[in-house]
PDB file of N, CA, C and O in Angstrom:
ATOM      1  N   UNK A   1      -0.870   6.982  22.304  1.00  0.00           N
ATOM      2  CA  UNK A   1      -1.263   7.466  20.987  1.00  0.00           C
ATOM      3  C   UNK A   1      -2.235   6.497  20.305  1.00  0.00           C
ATOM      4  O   UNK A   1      -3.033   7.061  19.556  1.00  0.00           O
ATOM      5  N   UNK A   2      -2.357   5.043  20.405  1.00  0.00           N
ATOM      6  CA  UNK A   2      -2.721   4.139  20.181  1.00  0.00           C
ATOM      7  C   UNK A   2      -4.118   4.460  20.443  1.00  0.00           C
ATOM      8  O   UNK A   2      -4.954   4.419  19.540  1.00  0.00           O
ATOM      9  N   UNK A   3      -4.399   4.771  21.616  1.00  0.00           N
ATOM     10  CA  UNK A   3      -5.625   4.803  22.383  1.00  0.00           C
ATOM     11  C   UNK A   3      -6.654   6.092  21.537  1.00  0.00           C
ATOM     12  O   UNK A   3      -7.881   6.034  21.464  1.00  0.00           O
ATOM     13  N   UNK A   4      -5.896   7.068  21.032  1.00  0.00           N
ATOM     14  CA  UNK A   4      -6.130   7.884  20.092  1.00  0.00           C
ATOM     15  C   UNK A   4      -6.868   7.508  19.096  1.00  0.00           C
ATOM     16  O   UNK A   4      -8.082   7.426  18.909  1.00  0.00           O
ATOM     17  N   UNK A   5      -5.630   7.221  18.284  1.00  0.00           N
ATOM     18  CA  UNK A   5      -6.387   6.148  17.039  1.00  0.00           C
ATOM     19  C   UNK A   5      -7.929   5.702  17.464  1.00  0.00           C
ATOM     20  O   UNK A   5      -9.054   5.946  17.030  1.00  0.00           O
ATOM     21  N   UNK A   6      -7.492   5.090  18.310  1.00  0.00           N
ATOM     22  CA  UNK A   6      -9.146   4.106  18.169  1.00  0.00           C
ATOM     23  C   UNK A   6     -10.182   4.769  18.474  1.00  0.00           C
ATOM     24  O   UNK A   6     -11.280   4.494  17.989  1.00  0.00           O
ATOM     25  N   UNK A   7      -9.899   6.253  19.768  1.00  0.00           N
ATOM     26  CA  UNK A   7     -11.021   6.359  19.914  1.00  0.00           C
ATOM     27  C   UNK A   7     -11.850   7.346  18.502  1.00  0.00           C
ATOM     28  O   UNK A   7     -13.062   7.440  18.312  1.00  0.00           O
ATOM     29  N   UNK A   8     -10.711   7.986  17.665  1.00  0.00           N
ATOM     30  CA  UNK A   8     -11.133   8.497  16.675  1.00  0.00           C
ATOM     31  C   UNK A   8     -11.458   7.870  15.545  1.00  0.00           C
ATOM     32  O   UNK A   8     -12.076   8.436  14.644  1.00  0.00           O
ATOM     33  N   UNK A   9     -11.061   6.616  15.493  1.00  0.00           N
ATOM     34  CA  UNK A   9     -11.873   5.827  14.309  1.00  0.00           C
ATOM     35  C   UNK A   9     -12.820   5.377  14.602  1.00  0.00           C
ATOM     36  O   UNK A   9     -13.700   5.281  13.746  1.00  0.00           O
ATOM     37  N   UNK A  10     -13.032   4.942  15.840  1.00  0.00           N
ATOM     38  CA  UNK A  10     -14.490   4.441  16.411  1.00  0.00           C
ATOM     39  C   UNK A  10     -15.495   5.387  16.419  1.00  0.00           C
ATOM     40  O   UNK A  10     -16.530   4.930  15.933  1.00  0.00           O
ATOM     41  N   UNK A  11     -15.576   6.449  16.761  1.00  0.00           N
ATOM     42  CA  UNK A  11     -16.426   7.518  16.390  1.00  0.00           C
ATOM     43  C   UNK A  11     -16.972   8.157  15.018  1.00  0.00           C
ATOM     44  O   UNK A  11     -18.096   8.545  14.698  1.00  0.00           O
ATOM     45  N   UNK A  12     -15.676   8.115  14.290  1.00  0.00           N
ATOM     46  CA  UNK A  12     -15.887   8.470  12.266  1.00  0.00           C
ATOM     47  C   UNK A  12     -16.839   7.232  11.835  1.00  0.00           C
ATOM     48  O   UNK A  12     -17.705   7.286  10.962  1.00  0.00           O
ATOM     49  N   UNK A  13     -16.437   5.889  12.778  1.00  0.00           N
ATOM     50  CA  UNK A  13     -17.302   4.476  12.453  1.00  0.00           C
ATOM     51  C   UNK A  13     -18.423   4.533  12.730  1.00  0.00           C
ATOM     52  O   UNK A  13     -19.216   4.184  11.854  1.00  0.00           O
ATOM     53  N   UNK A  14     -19.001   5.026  14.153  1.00  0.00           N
ATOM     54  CA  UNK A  14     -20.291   5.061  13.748  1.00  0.00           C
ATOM     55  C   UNK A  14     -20.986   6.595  13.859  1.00  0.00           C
ATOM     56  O   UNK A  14     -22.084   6.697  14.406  1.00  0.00           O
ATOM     57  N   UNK A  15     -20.405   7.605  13.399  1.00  0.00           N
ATOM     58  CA  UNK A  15     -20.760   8.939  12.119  1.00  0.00           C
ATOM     59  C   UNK A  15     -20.998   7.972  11.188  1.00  0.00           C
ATOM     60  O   UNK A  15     -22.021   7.287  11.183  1.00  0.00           O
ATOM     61  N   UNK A  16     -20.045   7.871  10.344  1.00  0.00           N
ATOM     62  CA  UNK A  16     -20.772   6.803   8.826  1.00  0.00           C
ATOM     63  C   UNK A  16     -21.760   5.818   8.394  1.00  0.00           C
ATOM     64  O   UNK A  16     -22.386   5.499   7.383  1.00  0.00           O
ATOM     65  N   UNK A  17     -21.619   5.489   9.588  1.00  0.00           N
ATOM     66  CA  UNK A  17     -22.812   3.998   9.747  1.00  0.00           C
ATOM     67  C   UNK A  17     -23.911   4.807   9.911  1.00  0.00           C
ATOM     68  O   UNK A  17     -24.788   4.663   9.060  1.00  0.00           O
ATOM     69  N   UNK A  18     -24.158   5.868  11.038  1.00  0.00           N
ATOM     70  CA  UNK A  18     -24.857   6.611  11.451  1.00  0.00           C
ATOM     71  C   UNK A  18     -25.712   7.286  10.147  1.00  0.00           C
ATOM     72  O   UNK A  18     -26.939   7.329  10.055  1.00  0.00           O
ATOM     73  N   UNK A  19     -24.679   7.825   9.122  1.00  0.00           N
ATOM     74  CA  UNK A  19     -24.930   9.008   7.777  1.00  0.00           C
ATOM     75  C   UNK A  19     -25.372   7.653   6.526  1.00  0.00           C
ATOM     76  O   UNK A  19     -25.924   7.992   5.480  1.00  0.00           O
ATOM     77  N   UNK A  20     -25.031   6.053   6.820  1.00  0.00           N
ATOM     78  CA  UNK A  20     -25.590   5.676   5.495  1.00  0.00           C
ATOM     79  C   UNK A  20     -24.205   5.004   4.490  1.00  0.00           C
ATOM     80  O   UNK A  20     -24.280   4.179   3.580  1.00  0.00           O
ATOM     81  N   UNK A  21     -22.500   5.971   5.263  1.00  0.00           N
ATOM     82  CA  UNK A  21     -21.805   5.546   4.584  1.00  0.00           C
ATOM     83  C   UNK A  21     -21.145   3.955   4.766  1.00  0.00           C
ATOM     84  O   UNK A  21     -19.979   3.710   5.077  1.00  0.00           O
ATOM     85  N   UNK A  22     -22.051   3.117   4.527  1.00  0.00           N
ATOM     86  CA  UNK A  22     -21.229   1.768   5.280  1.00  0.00           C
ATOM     87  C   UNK A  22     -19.886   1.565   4.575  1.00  0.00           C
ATOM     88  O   UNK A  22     -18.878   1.201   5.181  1.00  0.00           O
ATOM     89  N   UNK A  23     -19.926   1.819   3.266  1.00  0.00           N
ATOM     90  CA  UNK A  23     -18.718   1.197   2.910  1.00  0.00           C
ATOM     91  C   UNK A  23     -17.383   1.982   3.068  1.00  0.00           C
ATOM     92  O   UNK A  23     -16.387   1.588   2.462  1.00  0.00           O
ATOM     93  N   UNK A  24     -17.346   2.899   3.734  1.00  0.00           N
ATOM     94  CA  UNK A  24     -16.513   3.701   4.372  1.00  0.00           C
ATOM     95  C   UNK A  24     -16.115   2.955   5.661  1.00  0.00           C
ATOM     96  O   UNK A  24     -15.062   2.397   5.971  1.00  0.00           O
ATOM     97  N   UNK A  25     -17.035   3.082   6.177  1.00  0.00           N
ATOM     98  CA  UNK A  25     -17.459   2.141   7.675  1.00  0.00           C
ATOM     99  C   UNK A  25     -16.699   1.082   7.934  1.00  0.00           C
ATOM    100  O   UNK A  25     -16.039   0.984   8.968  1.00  0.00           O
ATOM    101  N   UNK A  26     -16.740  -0.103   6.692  1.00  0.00           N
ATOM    102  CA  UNK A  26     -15.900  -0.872   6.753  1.00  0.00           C
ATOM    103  C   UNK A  26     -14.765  -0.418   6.599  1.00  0.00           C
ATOM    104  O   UNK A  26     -14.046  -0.316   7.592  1.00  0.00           O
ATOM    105  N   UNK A  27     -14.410  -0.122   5.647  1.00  0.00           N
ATOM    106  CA  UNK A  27     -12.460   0.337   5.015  1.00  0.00           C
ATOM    107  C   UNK A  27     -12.189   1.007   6.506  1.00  0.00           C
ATOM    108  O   UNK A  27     -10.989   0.927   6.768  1.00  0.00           O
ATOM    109  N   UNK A  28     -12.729   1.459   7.253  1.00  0.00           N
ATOM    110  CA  UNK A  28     -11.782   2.279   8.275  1.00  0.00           C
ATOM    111  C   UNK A  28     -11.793   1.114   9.806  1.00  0.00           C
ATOM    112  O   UNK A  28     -10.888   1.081  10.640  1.00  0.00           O
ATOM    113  N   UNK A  29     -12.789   0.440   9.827  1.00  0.00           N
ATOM    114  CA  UNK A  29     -12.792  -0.897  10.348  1.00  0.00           C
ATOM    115  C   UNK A  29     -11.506  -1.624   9.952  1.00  0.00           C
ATOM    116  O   UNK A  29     -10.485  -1.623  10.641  1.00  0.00           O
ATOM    117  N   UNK A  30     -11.610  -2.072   9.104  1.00  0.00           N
ATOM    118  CA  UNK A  30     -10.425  -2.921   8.560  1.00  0.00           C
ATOM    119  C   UNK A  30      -8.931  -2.142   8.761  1.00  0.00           C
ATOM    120  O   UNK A  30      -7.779  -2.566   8.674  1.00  0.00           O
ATOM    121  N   UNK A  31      -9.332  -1.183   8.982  1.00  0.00           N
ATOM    122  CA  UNK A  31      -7.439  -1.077   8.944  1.00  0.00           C
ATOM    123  C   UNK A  31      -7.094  -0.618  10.712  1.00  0.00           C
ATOM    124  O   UNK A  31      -6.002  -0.570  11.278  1.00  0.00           O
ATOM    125  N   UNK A  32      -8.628  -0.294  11.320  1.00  0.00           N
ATOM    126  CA  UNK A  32      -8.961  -0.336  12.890  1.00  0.00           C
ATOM    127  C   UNK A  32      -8.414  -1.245  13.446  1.00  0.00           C
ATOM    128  O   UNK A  32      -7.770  -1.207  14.495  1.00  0.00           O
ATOM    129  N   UNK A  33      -8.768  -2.624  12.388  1.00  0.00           N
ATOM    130  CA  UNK A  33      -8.801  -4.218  13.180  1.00  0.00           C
ATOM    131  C   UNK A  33      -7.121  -4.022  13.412  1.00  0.00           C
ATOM    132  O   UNK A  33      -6.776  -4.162  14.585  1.00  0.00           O
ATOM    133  N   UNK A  34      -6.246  -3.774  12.625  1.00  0.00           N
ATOM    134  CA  UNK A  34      -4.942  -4.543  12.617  1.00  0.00           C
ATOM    135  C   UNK A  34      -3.844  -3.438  13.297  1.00  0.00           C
ATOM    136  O   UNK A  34      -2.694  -3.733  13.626  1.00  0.00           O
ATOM    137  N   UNK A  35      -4.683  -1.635  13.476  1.00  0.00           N
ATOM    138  CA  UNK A  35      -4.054  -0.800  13.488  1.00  0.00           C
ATOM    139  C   UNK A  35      -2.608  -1.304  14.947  1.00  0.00           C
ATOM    140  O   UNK A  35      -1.403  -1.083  14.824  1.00  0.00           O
ATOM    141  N   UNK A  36      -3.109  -1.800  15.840  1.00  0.00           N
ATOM    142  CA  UNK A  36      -1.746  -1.850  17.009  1.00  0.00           C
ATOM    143  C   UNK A  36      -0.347  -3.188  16.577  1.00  0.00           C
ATOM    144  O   UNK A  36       0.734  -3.241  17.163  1.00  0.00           O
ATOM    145  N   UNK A  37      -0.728  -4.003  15.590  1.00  0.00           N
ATOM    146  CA  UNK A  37       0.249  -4.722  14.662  1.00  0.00           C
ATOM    147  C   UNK A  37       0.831  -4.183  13.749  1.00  0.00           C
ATOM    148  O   UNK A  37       1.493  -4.962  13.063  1.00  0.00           O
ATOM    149  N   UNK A  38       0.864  -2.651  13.316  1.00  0.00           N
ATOM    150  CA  UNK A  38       1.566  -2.415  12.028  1.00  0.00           C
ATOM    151  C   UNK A  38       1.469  -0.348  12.166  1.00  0.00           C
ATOM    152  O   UNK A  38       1.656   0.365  11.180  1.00  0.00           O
ATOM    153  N   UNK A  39       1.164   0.185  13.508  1.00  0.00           N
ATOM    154  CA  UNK A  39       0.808   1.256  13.344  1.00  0.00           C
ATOM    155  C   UNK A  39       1.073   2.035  12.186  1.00  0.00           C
ATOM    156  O   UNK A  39       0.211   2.639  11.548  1.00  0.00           O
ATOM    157  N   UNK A  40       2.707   1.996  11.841  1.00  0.00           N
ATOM    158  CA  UNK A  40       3.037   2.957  10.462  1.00  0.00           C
ATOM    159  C   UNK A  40       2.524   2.933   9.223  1.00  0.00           C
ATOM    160  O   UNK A  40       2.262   3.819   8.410  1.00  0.00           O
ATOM    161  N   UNK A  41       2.401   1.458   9.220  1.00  0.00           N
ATOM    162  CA  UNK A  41       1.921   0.813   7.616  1.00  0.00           C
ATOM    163  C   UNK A  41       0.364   1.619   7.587  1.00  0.00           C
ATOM    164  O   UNK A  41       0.120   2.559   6.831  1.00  0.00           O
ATOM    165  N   UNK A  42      -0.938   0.842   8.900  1.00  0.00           N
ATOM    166  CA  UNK A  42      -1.934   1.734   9.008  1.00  0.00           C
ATOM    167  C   UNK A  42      -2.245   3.131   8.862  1.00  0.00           C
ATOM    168  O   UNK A  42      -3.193   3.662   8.283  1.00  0.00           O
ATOM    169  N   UNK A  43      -1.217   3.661   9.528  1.00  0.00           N
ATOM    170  CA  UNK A  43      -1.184   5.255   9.010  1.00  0.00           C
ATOM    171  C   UNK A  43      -0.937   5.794   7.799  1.00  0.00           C
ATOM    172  O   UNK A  43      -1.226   6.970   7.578  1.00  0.00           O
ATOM    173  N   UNK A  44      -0.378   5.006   6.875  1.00  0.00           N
ATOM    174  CA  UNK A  44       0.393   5.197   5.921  1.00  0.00           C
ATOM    175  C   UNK A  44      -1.352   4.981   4.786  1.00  0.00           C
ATOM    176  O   UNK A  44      -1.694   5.899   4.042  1.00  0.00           O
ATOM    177  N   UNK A  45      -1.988   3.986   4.869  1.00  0.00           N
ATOM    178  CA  UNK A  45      -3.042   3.469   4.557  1.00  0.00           C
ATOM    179  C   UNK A  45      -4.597   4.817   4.568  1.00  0.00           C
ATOM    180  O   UNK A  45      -5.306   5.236   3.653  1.00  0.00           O
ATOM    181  N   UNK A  46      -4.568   5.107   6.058  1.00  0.00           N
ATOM    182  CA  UNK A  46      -5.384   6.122   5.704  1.00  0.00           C
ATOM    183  C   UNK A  46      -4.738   7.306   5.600  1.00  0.00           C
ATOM    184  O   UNK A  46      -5.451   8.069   6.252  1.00  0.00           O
ATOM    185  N   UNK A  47      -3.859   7.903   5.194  1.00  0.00           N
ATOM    186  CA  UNK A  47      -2.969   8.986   4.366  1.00  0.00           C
ATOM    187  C   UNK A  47      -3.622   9.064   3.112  1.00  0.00           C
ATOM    188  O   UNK A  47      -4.038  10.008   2.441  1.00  0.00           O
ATOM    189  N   UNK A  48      -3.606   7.799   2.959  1.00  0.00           N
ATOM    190  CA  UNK A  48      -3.835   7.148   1.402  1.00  0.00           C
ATOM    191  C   UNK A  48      -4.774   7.570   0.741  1.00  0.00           C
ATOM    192  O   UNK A  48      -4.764   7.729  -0.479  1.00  0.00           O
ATOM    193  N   UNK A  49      -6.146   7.910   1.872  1.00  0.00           N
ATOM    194  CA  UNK A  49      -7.912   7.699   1.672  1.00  0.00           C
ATOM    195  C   UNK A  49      -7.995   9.393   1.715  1.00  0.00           C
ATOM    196  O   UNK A  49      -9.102   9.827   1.394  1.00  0.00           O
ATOM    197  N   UNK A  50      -7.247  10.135   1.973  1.00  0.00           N
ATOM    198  CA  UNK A  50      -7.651  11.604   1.858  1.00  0.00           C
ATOM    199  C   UNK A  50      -6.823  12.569   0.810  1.00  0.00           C
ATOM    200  O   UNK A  50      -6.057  13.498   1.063  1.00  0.00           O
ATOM    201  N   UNK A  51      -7.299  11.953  -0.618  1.00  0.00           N
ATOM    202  CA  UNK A  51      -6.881  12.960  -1.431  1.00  0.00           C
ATOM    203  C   UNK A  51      -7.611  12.614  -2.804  1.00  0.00           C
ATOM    204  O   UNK A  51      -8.129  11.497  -2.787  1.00  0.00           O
ATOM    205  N   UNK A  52      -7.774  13.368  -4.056  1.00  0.00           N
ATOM    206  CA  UNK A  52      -8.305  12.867  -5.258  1.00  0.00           C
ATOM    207  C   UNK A  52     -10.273  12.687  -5.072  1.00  0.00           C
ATOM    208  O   UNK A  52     -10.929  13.053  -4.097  1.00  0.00           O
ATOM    209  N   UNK A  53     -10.710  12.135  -6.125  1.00  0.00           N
ATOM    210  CA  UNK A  53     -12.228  12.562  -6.428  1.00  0.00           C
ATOM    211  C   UNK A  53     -13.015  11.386  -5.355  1.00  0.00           C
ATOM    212  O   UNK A  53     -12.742  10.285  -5.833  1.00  0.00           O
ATOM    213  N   UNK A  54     -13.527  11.278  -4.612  1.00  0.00           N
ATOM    214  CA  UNK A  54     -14.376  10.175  -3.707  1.00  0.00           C
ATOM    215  C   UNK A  54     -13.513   9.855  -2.448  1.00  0.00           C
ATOM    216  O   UNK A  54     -13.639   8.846  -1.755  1.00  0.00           O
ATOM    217  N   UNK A  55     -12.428  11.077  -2.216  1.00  0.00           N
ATOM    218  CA  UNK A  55     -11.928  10.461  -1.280  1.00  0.00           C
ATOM    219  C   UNK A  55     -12.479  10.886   0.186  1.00  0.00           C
ATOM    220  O   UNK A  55     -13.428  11.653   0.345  1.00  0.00           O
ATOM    221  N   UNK A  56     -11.796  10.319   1.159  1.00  0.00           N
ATOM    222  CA  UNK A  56     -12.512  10.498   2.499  1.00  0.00           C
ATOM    223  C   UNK A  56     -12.546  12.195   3.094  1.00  0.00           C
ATOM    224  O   UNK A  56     -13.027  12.419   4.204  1.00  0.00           O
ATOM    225  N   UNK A  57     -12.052  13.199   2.332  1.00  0.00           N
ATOM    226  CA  UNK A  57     -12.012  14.289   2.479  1.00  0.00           C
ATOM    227  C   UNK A  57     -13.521  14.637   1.642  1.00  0.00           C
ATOM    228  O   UNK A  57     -14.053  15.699   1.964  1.00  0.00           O
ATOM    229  N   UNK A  58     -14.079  13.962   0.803  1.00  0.00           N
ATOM    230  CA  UNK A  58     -15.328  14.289   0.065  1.00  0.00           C
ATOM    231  C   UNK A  58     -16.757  13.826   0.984  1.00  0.00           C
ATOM    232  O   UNK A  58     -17.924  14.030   0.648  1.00  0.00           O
ATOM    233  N   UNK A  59     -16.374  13.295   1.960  1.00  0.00           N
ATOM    234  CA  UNK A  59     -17.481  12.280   2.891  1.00  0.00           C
ATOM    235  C   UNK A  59     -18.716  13.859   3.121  1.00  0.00           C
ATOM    236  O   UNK A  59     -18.329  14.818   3.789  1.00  0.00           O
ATOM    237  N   UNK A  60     -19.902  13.853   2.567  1.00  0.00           N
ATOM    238  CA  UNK A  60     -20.987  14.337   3.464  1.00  0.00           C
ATOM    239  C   UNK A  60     -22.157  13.338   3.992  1.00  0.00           C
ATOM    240  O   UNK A  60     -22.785  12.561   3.272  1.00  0.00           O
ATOM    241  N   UNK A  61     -22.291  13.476   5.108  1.00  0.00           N
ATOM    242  CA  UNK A  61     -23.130  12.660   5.630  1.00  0.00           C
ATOM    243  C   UNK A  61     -24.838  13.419   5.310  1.00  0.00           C
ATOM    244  O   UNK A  61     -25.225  14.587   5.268  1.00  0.00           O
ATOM    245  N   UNK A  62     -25.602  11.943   5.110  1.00  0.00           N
ATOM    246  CA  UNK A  62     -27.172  12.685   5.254  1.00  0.00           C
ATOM    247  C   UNK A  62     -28.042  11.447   5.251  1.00  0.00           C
ATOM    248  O   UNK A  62     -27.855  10.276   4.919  1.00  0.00           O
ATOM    249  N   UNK A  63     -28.870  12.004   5.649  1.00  0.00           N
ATOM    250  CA  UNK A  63     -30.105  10.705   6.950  1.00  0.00           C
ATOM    251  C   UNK A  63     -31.416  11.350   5.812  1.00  0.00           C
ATOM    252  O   UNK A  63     -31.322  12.421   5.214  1.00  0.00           O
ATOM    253  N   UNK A  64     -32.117  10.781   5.760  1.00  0.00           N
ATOM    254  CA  UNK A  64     -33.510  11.106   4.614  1.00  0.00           C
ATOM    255  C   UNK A  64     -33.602  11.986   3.628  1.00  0.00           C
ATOM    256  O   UNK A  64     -34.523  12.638   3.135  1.00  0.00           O
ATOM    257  N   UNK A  65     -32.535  11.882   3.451  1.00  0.00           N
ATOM    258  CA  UNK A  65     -32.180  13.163   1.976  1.00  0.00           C
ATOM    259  C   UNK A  65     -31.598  14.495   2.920  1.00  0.00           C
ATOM    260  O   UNK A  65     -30.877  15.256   2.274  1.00  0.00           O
ATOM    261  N   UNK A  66     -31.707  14.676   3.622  1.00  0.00           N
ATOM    262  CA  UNK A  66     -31.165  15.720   4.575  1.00  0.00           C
ATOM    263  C   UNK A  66     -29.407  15.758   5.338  1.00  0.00           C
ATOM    264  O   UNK A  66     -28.941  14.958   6.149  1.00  0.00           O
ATOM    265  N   UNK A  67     -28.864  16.753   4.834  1.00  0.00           N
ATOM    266  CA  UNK A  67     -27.548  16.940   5.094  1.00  0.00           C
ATOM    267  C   UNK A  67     -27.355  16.431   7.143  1.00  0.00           C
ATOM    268  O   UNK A  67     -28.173  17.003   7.863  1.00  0.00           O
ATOM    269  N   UNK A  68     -26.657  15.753   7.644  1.00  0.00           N
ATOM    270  CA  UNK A  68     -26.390  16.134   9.355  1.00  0.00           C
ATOM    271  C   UNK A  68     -25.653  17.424   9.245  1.00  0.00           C
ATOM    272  O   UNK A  68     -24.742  17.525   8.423  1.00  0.00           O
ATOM    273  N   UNK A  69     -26.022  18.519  10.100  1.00  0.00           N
ATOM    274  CA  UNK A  69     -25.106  19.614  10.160  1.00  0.00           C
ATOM    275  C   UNK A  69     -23.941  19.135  11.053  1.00  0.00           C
ATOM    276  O   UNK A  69     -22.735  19.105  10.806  1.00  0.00           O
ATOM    277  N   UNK A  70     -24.926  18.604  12.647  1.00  0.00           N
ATOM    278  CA  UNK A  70     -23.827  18.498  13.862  1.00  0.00           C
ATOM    279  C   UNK A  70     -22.964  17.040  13.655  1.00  0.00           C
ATOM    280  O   UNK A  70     -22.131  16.655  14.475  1.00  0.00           O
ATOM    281  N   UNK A  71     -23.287  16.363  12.512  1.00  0.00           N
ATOM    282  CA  UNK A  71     -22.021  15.425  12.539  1.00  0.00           C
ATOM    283  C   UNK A  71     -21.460  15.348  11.385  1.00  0.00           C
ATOM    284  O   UNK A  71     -20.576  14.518  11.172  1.00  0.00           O
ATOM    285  N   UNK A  72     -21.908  16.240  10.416  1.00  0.00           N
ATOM    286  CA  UNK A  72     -20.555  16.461   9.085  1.00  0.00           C
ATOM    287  C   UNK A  72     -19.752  17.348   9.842  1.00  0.00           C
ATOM    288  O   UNK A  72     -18.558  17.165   9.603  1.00  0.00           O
ATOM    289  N   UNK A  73     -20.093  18.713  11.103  1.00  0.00           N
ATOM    290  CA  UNK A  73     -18.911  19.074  11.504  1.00  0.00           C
ATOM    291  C   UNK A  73     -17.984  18.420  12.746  1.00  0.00           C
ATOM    292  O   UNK A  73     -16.808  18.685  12.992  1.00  0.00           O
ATOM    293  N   UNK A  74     -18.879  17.474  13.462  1.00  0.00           N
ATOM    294  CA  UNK A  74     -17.910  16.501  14.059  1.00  0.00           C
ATOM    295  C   UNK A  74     -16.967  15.340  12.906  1.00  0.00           C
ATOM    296  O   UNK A  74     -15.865  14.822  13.088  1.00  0.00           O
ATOM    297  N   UNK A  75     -17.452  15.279  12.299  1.00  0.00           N
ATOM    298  CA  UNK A  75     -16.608  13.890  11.217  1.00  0.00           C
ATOM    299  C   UNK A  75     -15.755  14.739  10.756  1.00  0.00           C
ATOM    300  O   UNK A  75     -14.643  14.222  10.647  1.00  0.00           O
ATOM    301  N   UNK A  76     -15.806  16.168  10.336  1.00  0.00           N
ATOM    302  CA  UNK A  76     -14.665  17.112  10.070  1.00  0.00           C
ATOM    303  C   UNK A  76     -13.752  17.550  10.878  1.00  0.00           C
ATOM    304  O   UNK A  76     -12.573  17.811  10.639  1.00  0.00           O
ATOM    305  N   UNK A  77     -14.127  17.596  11.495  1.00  0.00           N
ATOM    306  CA  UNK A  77     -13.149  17.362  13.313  1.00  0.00           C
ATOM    307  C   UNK A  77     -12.343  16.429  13.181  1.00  0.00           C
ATOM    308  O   UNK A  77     -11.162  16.699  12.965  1.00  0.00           O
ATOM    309  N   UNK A  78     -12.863  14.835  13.297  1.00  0.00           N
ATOM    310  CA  UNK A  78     -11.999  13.913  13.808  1.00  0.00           C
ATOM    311  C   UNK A  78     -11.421  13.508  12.670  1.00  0.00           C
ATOM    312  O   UNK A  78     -10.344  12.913  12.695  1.00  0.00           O
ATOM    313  N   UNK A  79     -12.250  13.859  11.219  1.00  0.00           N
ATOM    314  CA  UNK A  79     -10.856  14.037   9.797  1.00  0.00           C
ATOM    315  C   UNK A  79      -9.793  14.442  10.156  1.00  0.00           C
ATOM    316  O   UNK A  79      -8.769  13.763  10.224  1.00  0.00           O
ATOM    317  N   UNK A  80      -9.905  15.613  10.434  1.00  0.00           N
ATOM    318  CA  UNK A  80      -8.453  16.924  10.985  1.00  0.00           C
ATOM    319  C   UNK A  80      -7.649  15.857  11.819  1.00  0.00           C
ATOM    320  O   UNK A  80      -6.608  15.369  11.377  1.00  0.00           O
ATOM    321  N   UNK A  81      -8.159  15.528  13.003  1.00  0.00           N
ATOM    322  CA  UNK A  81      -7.507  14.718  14.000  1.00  0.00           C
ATOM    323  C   UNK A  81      -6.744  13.419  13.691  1.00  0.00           C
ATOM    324  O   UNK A  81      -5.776  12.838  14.183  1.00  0.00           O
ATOM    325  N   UNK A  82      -7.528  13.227  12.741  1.00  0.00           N
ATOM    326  CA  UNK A  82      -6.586  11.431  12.158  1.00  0.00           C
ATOM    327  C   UNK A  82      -5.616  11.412  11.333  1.00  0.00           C
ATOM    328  O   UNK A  82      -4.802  10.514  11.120  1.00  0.00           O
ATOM    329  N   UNK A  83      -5.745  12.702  10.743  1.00  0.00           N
ATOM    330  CA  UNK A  83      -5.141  13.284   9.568  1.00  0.00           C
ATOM    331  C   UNK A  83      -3.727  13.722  10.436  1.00  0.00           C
ATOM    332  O   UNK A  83      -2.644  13.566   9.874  1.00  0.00           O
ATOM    333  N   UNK A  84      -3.774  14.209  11.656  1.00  0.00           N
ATOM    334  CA  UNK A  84      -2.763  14.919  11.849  1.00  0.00           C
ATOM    335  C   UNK A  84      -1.993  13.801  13.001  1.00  0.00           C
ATOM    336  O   UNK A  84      -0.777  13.753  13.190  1.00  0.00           O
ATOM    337  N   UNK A  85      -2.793  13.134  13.541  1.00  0.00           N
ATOM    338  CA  UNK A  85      -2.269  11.148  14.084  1.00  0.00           C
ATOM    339  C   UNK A  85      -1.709  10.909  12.804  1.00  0.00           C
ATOM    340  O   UNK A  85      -0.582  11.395  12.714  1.00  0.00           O
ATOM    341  N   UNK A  86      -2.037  10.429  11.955  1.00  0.00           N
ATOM    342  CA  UNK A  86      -1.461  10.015  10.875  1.00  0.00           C
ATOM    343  C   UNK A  86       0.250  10.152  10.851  1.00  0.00           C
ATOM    344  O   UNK A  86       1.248   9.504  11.166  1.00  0.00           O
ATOM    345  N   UNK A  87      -0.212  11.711  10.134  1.00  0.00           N
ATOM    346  CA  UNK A  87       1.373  12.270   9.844  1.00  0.00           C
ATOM    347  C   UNK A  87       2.115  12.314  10.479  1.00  0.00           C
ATOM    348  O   UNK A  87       3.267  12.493  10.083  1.00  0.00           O
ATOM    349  N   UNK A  88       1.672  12.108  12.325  1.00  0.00           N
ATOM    350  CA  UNK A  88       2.993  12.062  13.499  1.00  0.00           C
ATOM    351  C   UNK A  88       3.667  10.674  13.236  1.00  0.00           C
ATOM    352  O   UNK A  88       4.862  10.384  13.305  1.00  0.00           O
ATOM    353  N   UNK A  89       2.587   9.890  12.914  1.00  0.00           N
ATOM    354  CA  UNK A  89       2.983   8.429  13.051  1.00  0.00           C
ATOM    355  C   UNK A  89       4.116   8.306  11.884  1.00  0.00           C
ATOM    356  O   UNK A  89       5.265   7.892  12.041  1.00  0.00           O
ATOM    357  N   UNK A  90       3.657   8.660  10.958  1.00  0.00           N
ATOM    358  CA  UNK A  90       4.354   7.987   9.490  1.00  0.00           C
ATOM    359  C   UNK A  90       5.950   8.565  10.008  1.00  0.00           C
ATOM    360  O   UNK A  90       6.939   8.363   9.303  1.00  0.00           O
TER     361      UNK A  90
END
């Protein structure tokens, strides 16, 4: 499940980096770094980031003023997916 995690945060990591959002980029880094020392707490953490006004459920990505179609609906994908890692974990 572990292996999960990472490969789906590593991918949302560089979607964001990719779209401009670094400081997203980091926060999901940082809780990447420590995720196999504390899995529940981590999960519990990005639970945290998907709800209310700016949260990671609000993420649109865009490159020169222009929306990405094919990776706001991949980053909506692996939302769903972390989202639902998450809640097994907690």
């Amino acid at each position: 499940m572990l292996n999960d995690f990472d490969a789906v945060l590593t991918r949302m990591i560089e979607l964001l980096r990719f779209g401009g959002e670094d400081d997203w980029a980091v926060a999901l880094e940082k809780i990447k770094k420590g995720f196999d020392s504390d899995p529940r707490f981590k999960s519990s953490q990005l639970l945290s980031m998907y709800g209310g006004m700016g949260s990671l459920n609000d993420i649109v990505l865009y490159r020169g003023g222009q929306p990405l179609v094919a990776e706001n609906n991949e980053f909506d994908e692996l939302r769903i997916q972390l989202y639902e890692l998450c809640r097994a974990q907690a």
